[in-house]
N, C-alpha and C positions, 0 to 999 in steps of 0.2 A: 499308855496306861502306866499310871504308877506301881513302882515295886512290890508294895502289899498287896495293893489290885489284881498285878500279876501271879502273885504267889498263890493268891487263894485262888484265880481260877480255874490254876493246875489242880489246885488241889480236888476241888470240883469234878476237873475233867477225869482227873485220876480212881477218883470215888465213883463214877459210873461204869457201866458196863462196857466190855470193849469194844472197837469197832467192828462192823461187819469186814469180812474181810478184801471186798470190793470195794472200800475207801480207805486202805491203806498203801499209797501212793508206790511203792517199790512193788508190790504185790499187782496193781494193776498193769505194770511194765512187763511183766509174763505173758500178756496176751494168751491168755487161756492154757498156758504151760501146765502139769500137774504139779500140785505143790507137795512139798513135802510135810509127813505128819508133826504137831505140832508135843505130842509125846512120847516119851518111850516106847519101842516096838515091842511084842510080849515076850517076856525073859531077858530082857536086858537091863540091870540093875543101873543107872545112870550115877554119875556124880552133882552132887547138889551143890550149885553154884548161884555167887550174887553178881551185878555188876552197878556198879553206882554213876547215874546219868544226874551230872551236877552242874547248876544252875547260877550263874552269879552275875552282878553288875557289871557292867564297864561302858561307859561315855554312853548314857542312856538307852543302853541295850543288855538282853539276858545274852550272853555268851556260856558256851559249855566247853570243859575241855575233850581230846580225845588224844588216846596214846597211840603212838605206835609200838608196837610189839617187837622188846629184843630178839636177835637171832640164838640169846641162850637158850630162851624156851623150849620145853617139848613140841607144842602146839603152837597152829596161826600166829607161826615165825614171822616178821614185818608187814602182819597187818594193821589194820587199823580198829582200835577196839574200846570200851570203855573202860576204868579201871575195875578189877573185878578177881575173885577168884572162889575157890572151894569155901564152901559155908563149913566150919570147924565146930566142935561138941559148945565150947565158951563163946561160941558169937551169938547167942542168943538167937538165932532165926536170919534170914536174910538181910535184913539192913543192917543190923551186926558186921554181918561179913561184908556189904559191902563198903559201908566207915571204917574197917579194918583196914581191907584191900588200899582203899583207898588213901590212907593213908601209907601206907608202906610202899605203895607204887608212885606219889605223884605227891608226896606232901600234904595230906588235906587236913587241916584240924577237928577230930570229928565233932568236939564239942561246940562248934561255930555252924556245925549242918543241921538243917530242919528239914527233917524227913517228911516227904510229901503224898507219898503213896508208894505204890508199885505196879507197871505195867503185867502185862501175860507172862507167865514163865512157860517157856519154848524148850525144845530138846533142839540140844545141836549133835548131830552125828559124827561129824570127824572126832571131837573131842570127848563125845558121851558126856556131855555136862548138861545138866535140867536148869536153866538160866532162872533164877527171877532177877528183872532188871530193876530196881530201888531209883526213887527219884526224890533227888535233896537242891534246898536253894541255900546259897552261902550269902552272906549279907554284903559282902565285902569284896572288890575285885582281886581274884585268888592268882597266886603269882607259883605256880608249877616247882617242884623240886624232887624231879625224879630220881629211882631207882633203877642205875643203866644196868643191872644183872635184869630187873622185869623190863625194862621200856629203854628205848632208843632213845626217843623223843619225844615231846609233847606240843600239842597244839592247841590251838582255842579259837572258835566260830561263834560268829552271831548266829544266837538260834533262828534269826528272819531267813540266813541261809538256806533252811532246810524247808523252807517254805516256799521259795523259788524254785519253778518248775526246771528251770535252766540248769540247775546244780545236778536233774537226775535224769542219767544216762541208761544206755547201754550196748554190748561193746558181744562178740560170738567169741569164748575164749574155750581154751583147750587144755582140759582137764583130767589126768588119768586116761589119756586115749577118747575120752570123751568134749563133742565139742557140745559148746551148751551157750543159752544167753545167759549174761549174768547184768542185772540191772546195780546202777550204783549212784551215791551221791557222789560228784565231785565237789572237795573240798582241800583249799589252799596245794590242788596240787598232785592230792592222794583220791583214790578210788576205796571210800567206804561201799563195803558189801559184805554181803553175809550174813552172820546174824546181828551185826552192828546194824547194819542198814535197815535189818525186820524192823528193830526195837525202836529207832527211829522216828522210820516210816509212822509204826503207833502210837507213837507218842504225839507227832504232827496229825493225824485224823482224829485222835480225841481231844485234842485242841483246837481243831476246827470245827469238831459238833459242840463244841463248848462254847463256840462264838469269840475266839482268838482273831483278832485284827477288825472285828465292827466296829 
């Protein structure tokens, strides 16, 4: 598909309703696990947060990038995560903050992003943050220049990636005394999970009910 092709039928996919939650592929690697709720528990005032899942050319393919997370942070020290952070009074709503974010963690020019929608906003519990994840395509293959106080390092994946069954694992890991499965994308290396991996996952099942790769 061509790039406008492409662009709009995110947009499309992004405009419909989410997926059930049985086609969204990290979710299905639970095998029947309890999931965790996708809102705030009651009386827990959460932090309102964005993350921007950004889309761009490179040698005719959508490539996205992903940061890993400095060890200065308070929170999800060296994982692997979108660029993203707390929505502020002046961001105007979610995709505000996350063209903010995004630019202040990874160099992104916001005036070059075309905002596409927005997936499910999810509560992560470690951090108390109420995610909505923001989805932009850049015209232009985008060349990273992070901020090593927020981000280690930066990578960049073809989104076909995330489509390969092969890239999603999982592994019994031990957590707080507790062992648990944890399902994840491998990529270039690193073990995306968590709530990188949810937002993902749905972004790839409402792209396949959108009719992504016929």
């Amino acid at each position: 598909m061509r790039w406008r092709t492409q662009i709009e039928l995110i947009r499309q996919a992004l405009a419909g309703p989410p997926p059930p939650l049985e086609e969204v592929l990290i979710l299905r690697r639970l095998d029947g696990a309890p999931l965790r709720p996708f809102t705030p528990p009651p009386g827990v005032t959460p932090r309102q947060s964005a993350a921007l899942l950004l889309l761009f050319p490179r040698d005719d393919q959508l490539h996205l990038p992903l940061t890993v997370r400095s060890s200065r942070v308070t929170t999800h020290r060296g994982e692997v995560s979108l660029p993203g952070g707390g929505i502020d009074p002046g961001d105007g709503g979610a995709a505000g903050a996350a063209l903010r974010e995004a630019h202040e963690e990874i160099g992104v020019d916001p005036v070059q992003v075309e905002v596409l929608g927005a997936l499910t906003t999810f509560y992560i519990p470690p951090s108390n943050n109420y995610l909505t994840p923001i989805v932009g395509a850049y015209p232009t293959p985008f060349e990273p220049n992070h901020d090593p106080e927020e981000v280690e390092s930066v990578f960049t994946v073809p989104l076909a990636a995330l489509f390969d069954p092969a890239t999603v694992r999982e592994e019994i890991w031990e957590r707080n005394g507790t062992r648990m499965r944890v399902p994840f994308f491998a990529l270039n290396g690193y073990k995306v999970w968590g709530a990188t991996a949810l937002l993902l996952s749905e972004f790839v099942a409402r792209l396949q009910r959108a009719g992504w790769g016929r």
